[in-house]
KEPAGU-943109 format. One line per 4 residues: for each residue y negated, z negated, x negated of N, C-alpha, C. Coordinates in Angstrom, 3 decimals, m for minus. Layout:
Y,Z,X,Y,Z,X,Y,Z,X | ...
This chain:
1.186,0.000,m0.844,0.000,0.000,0.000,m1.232,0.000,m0.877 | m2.426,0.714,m0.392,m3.466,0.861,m1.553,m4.816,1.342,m0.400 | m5.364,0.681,m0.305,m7.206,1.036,m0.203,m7.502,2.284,0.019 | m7.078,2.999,m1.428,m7.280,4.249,m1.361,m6.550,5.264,m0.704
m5.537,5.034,m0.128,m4.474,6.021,0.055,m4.067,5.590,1.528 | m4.629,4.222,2.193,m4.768,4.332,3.239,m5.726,3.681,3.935 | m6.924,4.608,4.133,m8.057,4.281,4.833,m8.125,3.199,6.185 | m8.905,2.335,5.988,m9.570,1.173,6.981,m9.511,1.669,8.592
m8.585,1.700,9.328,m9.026,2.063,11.234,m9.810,1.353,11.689 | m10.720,2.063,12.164,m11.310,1.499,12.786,m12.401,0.695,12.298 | m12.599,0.932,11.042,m13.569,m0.588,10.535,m15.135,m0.907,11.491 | m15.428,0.190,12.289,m16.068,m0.673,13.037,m16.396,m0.775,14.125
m14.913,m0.629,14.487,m14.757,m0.983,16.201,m14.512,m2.237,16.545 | m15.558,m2.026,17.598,m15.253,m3.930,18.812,m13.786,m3.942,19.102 | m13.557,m5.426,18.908,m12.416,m5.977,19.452,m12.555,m6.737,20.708 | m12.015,m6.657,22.015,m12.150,m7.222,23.045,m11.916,m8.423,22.832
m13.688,m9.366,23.476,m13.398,m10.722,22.904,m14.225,m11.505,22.005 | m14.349,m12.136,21.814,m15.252,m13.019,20.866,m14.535,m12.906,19.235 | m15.113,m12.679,18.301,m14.173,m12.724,17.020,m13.851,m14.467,16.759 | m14.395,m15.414,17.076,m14.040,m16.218,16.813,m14.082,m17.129,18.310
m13.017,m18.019,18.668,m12.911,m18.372,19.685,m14.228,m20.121,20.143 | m14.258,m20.009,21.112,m14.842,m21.207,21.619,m13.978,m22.319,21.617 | m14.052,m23.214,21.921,m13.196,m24.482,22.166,m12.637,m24.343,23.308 | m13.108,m24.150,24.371,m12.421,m23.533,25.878,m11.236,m22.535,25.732
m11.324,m21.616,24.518,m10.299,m20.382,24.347,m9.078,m20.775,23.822 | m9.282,m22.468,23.340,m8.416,m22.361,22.582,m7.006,m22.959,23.065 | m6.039,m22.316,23.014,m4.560,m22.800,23.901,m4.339,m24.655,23.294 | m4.282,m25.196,25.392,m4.597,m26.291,25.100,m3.061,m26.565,24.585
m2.019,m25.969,24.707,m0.454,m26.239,24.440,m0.613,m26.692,22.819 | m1.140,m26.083,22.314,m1.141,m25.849,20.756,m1.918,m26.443,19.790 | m3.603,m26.026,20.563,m4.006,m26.179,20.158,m4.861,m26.140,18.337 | m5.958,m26.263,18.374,m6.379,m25.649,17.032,m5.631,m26.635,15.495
m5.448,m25.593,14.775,m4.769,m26.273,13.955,m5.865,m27.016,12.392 | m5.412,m28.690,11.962,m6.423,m28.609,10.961,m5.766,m28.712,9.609 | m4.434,m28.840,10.134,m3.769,m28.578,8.331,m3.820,m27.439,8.208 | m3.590,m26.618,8.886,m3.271,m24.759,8.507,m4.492,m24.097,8.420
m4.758,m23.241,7.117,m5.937,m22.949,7.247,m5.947,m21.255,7.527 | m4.550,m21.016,7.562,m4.247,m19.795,8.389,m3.055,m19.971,9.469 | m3.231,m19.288,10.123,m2.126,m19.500,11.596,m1.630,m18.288,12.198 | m0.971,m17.675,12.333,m0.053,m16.672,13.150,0.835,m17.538,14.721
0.385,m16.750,15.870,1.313,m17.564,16.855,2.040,m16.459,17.571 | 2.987,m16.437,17.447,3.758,m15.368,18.797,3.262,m13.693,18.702 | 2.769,m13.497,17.274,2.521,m12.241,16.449,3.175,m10.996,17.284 | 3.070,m9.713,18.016,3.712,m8.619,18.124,3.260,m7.422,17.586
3.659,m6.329,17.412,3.171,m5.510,16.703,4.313,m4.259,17.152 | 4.147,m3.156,17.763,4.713,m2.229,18.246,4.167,m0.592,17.895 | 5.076,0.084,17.581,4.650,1.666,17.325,5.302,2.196,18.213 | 4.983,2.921,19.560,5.488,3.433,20.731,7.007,2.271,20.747
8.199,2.952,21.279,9.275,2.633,21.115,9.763,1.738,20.068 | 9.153,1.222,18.598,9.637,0.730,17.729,8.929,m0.683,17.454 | 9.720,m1.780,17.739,9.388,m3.251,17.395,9.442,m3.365,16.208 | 8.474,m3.609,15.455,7.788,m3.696,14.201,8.030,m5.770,13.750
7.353,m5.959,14.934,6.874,m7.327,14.552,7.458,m7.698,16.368 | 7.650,m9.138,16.720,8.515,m9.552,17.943,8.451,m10.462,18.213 | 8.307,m11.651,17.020,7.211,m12.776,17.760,7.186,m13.619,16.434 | 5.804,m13.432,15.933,6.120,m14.091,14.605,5.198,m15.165,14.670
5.477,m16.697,14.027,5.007,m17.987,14.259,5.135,m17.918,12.508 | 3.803,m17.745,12.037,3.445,m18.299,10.539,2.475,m19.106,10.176 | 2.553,m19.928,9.488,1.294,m20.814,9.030,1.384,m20.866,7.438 | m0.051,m21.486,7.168,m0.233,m21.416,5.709,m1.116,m22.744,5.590
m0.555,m23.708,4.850,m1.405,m24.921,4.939,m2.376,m24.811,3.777 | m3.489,m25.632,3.136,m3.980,m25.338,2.670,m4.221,m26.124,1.109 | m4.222,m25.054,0.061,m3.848,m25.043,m0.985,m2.282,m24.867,m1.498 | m1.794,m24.462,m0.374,m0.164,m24.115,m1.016,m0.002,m22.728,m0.610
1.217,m22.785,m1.419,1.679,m21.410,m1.857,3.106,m20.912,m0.880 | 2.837,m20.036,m0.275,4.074,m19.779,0.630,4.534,m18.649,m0.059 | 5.785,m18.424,0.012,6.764,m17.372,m0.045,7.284,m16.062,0.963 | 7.325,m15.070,1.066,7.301,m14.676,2.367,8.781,m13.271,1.803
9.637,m13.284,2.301,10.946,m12.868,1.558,11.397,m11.805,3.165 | 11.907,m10.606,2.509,12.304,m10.482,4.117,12.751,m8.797,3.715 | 13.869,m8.248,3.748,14.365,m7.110,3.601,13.753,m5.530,3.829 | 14.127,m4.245,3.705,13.382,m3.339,3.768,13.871,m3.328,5.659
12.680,m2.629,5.907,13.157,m2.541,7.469,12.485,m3.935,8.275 | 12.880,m5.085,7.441,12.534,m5.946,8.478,10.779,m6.418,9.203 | 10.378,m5.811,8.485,9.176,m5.807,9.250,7.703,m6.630,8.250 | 8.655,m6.863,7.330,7.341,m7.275,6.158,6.142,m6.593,6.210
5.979,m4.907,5.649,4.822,m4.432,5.523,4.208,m4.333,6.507 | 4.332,m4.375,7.857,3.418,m4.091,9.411,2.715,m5.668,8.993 | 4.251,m6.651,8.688,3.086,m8.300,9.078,2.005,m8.282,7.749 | 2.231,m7.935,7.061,1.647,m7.544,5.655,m0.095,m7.209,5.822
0.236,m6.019,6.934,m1.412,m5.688,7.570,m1.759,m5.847,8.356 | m0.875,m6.842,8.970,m1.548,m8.037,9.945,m2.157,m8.323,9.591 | m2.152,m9.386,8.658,m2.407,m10.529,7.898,m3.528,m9.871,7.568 | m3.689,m8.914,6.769,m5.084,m8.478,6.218,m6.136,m7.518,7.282
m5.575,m7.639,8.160,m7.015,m6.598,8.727,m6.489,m5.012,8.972 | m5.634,m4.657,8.407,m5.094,m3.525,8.504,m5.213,m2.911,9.862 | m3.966,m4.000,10.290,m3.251,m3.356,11.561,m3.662,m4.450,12.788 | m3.517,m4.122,14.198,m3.859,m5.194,14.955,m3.190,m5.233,15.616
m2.405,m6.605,16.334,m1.430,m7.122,16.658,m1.201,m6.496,18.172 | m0.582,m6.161,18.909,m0.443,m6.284,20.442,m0.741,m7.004,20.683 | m0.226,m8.546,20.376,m0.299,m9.340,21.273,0.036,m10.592,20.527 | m0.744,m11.746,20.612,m0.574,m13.374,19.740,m1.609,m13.376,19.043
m1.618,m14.489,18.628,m3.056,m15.364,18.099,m2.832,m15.576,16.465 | m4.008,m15.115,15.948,m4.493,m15.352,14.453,m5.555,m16.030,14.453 | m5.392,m17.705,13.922,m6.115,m18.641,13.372,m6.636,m18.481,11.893 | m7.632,m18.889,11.614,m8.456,m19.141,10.171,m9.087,m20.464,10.578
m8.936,m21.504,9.426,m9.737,m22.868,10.096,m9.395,m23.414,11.409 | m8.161,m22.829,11.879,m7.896,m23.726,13.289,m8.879,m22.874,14.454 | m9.561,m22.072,13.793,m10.531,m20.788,14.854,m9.551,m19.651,14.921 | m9.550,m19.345,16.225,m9.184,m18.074,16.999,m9.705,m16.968,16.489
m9.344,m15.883,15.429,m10.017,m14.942,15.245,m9.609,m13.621,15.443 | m10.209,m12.033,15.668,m9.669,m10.850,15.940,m9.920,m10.343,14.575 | m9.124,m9.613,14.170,m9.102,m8.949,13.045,m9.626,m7.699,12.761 | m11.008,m7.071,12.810,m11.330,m6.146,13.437,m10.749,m4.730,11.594
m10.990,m5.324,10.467,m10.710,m4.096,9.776,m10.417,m4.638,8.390 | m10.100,m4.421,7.446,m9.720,m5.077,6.222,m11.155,m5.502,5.530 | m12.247,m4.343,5.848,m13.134,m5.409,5.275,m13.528,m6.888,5.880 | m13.685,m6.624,7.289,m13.392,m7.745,8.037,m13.081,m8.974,7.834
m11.840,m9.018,7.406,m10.496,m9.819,7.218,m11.138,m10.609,5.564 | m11.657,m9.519,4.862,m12.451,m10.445,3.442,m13.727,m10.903,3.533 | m14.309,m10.496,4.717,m16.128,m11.464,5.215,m15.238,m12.291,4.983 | m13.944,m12.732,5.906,m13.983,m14.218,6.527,m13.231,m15.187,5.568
m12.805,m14.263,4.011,m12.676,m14.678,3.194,m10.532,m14.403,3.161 | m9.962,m13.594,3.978,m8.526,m13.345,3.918,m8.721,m12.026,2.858 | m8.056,m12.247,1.713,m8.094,m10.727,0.571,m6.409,m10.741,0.337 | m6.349,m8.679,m0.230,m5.027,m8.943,m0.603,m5.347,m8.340,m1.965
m4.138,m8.294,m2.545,m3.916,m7.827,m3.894,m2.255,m7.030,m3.613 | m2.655,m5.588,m3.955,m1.935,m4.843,m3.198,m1.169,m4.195,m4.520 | 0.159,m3.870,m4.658,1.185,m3.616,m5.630,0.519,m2.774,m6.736 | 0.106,m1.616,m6.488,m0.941,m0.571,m7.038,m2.427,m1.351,m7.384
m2.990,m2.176,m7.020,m3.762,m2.859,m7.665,m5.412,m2.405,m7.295 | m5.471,m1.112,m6.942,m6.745,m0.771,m6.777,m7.785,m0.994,m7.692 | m7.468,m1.443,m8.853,m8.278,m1.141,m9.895,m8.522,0.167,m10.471 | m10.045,0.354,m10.848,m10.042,1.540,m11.373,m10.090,1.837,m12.975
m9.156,2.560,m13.747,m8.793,2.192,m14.784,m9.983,2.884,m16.082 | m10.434,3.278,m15.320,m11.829,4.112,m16.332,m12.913,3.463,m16.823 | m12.340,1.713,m15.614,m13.918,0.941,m15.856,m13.458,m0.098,m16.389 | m14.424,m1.069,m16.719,m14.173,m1.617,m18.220,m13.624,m3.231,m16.843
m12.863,m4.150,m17.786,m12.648,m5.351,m17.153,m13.674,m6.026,m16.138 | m14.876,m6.211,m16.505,m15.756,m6.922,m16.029,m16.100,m5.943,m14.854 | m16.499,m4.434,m15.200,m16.810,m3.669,m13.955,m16.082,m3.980,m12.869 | m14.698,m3.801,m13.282,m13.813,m3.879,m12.243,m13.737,m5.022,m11.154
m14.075,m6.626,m11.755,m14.635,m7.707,m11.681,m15.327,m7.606,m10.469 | m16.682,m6.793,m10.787,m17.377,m6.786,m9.524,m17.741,m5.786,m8.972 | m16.652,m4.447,m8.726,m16.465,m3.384,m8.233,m17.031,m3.660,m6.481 | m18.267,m2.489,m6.770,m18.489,m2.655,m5.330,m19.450,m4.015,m4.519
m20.045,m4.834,m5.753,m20.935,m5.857,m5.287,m21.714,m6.489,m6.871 | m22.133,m5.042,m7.328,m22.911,m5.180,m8.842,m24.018,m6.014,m8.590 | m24.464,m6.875,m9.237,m25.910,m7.141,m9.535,m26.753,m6.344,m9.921 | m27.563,m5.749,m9.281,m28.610,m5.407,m9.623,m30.040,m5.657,m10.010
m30.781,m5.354,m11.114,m32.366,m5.690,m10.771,m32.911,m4.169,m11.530 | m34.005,m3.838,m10.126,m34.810,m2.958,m10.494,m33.811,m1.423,m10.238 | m32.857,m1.579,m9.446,m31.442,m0.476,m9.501,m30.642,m0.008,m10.576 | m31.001,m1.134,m11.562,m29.962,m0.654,m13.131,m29.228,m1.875,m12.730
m27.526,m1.506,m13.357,m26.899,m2.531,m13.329,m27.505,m3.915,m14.495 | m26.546,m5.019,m13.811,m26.894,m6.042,m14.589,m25.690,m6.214,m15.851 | m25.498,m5.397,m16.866,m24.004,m5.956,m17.896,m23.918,m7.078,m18.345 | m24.799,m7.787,m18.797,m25.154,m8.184,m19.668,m24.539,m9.918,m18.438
m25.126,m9.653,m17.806,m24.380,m10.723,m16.712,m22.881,m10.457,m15.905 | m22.402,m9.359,m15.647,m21.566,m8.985,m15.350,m20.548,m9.620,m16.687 | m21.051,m9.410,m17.399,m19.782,m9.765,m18.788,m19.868,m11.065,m18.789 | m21.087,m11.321,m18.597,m20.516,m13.449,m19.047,m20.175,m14.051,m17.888
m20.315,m13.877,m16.592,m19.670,m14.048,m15.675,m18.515,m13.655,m15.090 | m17.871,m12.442,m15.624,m16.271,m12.215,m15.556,m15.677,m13.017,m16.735 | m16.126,m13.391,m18.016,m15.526,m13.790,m19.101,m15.305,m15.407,m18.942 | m16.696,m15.994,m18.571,m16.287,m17.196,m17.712,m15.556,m17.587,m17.023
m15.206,m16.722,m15.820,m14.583,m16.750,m14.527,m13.176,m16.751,m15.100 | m12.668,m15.652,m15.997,m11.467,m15.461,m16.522,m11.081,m16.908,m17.226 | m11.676,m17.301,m18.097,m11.137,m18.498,m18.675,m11.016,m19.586,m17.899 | m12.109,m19.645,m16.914,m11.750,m20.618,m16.027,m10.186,m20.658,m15.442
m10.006,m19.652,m15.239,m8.442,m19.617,m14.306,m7.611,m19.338,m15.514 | m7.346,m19.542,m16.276,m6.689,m19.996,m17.817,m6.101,m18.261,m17.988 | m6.845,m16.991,m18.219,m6.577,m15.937,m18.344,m7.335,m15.759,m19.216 | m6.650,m15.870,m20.687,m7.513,m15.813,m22.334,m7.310,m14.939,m22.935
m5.892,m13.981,m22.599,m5.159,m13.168,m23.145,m5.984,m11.979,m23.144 | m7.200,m11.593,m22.379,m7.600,m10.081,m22.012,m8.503,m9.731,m23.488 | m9.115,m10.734,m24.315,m9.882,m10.288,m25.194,m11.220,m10.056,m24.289 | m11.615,m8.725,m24.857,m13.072,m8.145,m24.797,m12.746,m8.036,m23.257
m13.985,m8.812,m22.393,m13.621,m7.985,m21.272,m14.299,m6.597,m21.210 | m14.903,m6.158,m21.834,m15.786,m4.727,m21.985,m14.676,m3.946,m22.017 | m12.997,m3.633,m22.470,m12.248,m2.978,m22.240,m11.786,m2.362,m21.260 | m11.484,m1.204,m21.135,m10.777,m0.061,m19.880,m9.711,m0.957,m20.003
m9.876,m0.775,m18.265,m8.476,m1.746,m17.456,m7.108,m0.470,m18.418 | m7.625,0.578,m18.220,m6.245,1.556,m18.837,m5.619,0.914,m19.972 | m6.415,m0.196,m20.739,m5.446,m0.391,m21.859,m4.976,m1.732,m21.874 | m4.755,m2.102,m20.626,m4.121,m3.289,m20.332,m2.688,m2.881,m20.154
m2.043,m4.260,m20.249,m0.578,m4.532,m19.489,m0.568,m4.552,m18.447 | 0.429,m4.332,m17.766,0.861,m4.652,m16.087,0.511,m5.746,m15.770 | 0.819,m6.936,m16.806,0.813,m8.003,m15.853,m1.008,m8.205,m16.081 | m1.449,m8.050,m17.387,m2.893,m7.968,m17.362,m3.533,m7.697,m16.500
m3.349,m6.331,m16.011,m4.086,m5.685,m15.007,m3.888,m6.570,m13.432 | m2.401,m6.691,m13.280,m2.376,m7.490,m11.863,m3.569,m8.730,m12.251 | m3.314,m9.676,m13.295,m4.117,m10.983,m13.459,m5.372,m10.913,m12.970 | m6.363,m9.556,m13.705,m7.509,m9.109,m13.463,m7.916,m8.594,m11.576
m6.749,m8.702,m10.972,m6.791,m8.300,m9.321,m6.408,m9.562,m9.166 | m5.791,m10.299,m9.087,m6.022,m11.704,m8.576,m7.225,m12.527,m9.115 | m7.669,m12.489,m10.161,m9.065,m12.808,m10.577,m9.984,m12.541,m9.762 | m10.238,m10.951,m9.443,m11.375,m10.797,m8.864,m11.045,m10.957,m7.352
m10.179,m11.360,m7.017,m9.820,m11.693,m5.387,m10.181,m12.978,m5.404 | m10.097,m13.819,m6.164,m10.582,m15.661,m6.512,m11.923,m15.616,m6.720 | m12.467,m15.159,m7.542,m13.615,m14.563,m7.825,m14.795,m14.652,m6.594 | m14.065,m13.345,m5.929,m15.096,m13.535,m4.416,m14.921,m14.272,m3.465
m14.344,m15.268,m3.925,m14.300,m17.022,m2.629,m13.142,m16.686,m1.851 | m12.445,m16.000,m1.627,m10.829,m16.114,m0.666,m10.625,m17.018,m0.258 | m10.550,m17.245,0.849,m9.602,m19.238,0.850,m8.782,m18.700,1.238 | m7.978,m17.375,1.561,m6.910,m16.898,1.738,m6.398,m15.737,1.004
m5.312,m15.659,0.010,m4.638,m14.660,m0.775,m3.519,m13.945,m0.580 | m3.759,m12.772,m0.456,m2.184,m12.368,m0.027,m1.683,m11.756,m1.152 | m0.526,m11.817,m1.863,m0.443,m11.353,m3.124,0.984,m9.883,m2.382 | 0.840,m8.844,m2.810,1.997,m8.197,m2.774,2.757,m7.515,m3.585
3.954,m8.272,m3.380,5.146,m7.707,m4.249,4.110,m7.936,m6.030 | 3.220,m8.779,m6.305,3.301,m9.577,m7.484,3.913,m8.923,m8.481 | 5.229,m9.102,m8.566,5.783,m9.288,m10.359,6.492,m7.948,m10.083 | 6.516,m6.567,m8.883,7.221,m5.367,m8.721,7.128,m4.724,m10.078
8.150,m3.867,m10.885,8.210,m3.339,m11.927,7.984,m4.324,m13.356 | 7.510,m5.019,m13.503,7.416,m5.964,m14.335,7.986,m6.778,m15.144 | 8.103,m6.518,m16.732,8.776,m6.709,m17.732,8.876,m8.787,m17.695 | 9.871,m9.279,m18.405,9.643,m10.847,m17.526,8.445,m11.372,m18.590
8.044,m11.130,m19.293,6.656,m11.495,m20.408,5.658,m11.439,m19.587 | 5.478,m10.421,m19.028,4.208,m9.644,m18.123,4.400,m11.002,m16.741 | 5.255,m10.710,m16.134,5.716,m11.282,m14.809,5.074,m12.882,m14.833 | 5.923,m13.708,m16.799,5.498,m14.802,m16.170,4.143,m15.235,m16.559
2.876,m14.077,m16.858,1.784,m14.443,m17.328,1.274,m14.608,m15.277 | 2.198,m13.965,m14.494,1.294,m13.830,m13.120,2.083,m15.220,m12.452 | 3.241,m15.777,m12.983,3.645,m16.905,m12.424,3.269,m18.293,m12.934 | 2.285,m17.965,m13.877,1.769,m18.961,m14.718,0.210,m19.408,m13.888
m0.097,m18.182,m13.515,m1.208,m17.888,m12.531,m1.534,m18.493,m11.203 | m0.405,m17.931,m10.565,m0.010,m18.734,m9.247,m0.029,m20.672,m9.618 | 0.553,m20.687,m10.612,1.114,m22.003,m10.232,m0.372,m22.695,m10.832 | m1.304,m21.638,m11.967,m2.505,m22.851,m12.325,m3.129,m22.540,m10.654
m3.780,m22.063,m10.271,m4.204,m21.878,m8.896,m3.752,m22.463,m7.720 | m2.275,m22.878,m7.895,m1.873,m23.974,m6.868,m2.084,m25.241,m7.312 | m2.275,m25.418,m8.509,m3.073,m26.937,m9.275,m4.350,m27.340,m9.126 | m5.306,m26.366,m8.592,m6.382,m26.534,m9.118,m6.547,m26.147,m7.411
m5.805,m25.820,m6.188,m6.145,m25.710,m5.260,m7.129,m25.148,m4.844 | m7.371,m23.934,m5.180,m8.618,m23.081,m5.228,m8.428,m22.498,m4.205 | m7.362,m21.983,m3.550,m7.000,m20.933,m2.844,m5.882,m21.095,m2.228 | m5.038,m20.263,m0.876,m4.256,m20.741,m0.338,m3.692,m19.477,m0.437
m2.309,m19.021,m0.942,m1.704,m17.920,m1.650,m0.482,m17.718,m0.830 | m0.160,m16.004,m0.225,1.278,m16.136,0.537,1.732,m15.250,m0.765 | 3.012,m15.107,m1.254,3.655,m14.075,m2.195,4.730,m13.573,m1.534 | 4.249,m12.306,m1.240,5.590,m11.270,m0.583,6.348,m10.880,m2.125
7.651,m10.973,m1.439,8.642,m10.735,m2.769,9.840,m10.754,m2.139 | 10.952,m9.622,m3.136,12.058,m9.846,m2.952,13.178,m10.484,m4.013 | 12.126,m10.917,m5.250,12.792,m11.902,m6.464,13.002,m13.258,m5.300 | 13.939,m13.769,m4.668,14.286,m14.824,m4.605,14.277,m15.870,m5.959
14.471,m16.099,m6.994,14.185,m17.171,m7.581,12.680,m16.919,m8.323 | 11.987,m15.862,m8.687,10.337,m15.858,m8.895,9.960,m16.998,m7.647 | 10.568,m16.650,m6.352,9.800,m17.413,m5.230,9.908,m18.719,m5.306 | 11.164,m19.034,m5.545,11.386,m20.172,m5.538,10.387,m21.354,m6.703
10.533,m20.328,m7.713,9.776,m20.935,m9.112,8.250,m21.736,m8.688 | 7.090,m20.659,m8.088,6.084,m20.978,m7.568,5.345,m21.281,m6.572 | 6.285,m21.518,m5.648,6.223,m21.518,m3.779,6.250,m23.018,m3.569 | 5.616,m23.334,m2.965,5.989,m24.795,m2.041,6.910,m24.641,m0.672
6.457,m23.464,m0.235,7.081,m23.385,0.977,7.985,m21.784,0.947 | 9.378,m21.420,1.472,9.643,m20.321,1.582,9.726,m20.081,3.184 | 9.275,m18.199,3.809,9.830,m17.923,4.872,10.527,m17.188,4.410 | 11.520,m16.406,5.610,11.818,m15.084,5.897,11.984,m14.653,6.911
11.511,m12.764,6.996,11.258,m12.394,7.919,12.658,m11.477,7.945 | 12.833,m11.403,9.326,14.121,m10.842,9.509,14.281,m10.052,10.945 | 14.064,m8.794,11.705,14.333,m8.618,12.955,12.352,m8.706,13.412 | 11.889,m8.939,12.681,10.358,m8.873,13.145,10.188,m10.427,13.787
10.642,m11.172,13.182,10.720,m12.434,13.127,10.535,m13.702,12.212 | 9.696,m14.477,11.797,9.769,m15.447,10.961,11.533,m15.965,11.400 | 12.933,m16.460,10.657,13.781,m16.818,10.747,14.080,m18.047,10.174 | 13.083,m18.253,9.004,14.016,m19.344,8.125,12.485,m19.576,7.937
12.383,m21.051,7.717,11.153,m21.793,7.392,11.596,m22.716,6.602 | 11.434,m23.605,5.153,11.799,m24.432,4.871,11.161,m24.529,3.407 | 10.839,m26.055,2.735,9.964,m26.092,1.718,10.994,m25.763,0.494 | 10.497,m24.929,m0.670,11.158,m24.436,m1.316,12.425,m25.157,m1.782
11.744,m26.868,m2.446,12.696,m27.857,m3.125,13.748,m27.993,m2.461 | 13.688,m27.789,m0.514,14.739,m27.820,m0.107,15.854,m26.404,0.375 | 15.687,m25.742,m0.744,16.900,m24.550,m0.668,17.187,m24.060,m1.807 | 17.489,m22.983,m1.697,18.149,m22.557,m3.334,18.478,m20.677,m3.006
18.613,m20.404,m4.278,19.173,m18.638,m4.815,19.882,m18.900,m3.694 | 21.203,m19.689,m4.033,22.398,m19.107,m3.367,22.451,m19.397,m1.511 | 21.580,m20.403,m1.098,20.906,m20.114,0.476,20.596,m19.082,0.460 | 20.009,m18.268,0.090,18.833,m17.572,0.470,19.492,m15.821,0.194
20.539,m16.024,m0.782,21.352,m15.414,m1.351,22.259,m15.225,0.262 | 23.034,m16.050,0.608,23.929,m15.734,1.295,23.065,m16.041,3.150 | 22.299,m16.177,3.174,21.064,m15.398,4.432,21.256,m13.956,4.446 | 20.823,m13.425,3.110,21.047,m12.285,3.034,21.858,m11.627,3.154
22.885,m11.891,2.844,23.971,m11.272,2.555,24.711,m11.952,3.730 | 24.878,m12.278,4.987,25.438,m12.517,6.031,24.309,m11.279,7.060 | 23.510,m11.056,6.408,22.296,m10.322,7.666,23.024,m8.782,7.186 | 23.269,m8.603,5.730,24.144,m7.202,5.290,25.057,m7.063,6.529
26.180,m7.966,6.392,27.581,m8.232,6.742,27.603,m7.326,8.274 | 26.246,m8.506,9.342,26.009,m7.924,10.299,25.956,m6.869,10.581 | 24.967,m6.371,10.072,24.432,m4.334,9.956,25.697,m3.692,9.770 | 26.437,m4.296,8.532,27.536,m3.387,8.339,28.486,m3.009,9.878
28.936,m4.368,10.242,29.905,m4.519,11.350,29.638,m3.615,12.800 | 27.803,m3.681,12.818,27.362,m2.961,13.779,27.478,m1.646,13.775 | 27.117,m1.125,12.356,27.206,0.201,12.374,28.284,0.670,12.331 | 29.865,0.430,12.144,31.065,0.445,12.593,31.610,0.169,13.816
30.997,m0.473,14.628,31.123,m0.773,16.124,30.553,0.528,16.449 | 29.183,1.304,16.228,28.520,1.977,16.817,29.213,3.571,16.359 | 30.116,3.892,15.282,30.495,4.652,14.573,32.093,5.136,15.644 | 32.605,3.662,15.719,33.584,3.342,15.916,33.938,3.984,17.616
């Protein structure tokens, strides 16, 4: 998934409704939530004939790190642009702050401070670290850029979140590492205030050197509680490593909820591999 390659719907169409709810709107069953500083309730998501998403109940408390695990098919990437603004739900409620909100477009979704960091990275590799930094919200004075601030304020920012490894930030992102370059997209997603991160597919292609400079990342950022981080992945033990909490999605369904310490590879391992078993049996019933 990438910015570039698939343009914003809609970015600025009304959503029927208030974007953020009143106190009257808010379901008295449930009610607003104040540990979760993101909320999914009864999520649907449909393409004509095809259930995408079916009733998904997610939360994200705040300053932890959720896991979000869930097979090809099962409906990850639709909830994926849920979550960010992408796509808009049929039907169920998305909380921020325990507020009722509509998701009107991905830029949207980062006013209110929800960003993702998308596999491809959307960095542009021609521009130097720091550009990239503040791609799209330069300082200006007088209509010349500001470098000279742009550099000590990405170089700052970087060390702050214990990312020392980049050198010069004046360097083309092109002559970074993988995991460099991801670091530098979760940087500048922290960077512009997120209190919500969606990281995707993280450590995909990634040599384990590279990988654990981004799991080193996650976990200073869940220390320092800066941010409240979901990591889509299908490394079951990466997840386990830096997650407080794991889901999985399965059938367009949150299925399994449970805090990481309490499961393991081989749970999560044989979830999977009983959900195979199924498919298999079906498609031999249906063959059959």
């Amino acid at each position: 998934m990438s910015p570039a390659t698939n343009p914003t719907p809609d970015s600025g169409a009304d959503v029927p409704g208030a974007d953020v709810a009143t106190p009257s709107e808010t379901d008295p069953a449930t009610g607003p939530s104040t540990d979760n500083v993101f909320e999914l309730q009864h999520v649907a998501k449909h393409f004509g004939a095809v259930v995408a998403l079916s009733d998904v109940n997610l939360r994200l408390g705040r300053g932890e790190v959720l896991g979000l695990l869930g097979d090809n098919g099962a409906g990850k990437s639709t909830l994926v642009k849920a979550l960010c603004g992408f796509h808009r739900p049929d039907s169920g409620r998305i909380l921020l702050d325990g507020e009722l909100i509509a998701l009107r477009s991905v830029d949207h979704a980062r006013s209110l401070g929800i960003d993702i960091v998308y596999q491809d990275l959307a960095l542009v590799n021609q521009l130097s670290v720091y550009h990239n930094m503040f791609l799209n919200r330069e300082p200006v004075r007088l209509r010349l850029l500001r470098n000279r601030t742009m550099r000590r304020l990405a170089d700052e920012h970087l060390k702050s979140m214990g990312i020392s490894n980049i050198g010069d930030v004046g360097v083309e992102v092109a002559k970074l590492s993988g995991g460099q370059r991801q670091a530098i997209a979760v940087a500048r997603a922290v960077f512009s205030d997120s209190k919500v991160l969606l990281l995707d597919e993280p450590l995909a292609a990634m040599g384990a050197k590279e990988g654990a400079l981004i799991l080193d990342l996650i976990q200073d950022l869940r220390a320092k509680g800066r941010v409240s981080i979901i990591v889509i992945a299908h490394n079951y033990g990466q997840i386990l490593e830096v997650c407080d909490r794991v889901n999985v999605l399965q059938h367009g369904r949150i299925t399994f909820d449970k805090p990481a310490s309490s499961t393991s590879l081989t749970e999560l391992t044989d979830l999977m591999v009983t959900e195979y078993r199924k498919a298999r049996k079906q498609q031999n019933l249906e063959a059959g």
